[in-house]
N, C-alpha and C positions, 0 to 999 in steps of 0.2 A: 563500493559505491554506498553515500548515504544517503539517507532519504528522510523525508519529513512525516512519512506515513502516521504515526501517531497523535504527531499534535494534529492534524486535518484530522483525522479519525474521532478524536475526541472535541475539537473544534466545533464538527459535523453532529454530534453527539452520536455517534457509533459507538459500538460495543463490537472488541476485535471476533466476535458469533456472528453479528451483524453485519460486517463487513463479509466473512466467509461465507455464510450464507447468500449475499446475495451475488456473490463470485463465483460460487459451486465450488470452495476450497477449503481445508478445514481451519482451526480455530488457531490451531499449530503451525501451520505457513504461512497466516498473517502476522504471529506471535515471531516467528521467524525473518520476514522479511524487516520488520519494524527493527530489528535488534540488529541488525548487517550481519547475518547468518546464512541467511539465502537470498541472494538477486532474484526476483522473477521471469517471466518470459516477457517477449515483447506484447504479446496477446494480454496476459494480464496487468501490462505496465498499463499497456493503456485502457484495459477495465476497471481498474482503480482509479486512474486519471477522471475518468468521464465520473464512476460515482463520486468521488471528491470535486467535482467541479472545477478541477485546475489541470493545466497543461503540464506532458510527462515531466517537461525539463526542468521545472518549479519544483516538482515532487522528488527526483530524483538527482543526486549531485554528484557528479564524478568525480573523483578525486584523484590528484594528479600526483 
């Protein structure tokens, strides 16, 4: 699955701490998810969603 997480990240002006931080995750699982390393949960899809201010399905792309 890819995702956009980075450009919104940086769009947002986060700092992938910043983001972790306010997920309660560390700096390595956002460093992870951004890269298609690790999928997150459905819990933190849509914790990310809401701080990025965009809906999961924009953030995240399934690839067929």
């Amino acid at each position: 699955m890819k995702n956009r997480i980075k450009e919104l990240r940086k769009a947002g002006g986060f700092r992938q701490e910043d983001l972790a931080d306010r997920l309660g995750v560390t700096r390595q699982t956002i460093n992870a998810i951004e890269n298609d390393k690790y999928n997150p949960t459905l819990a933190l899809a849509m914790k990310l969603a809401k701080l990025l201010g965009q809906p999961v399905e924009s953030i995240f792309l399934l690839e067929e």
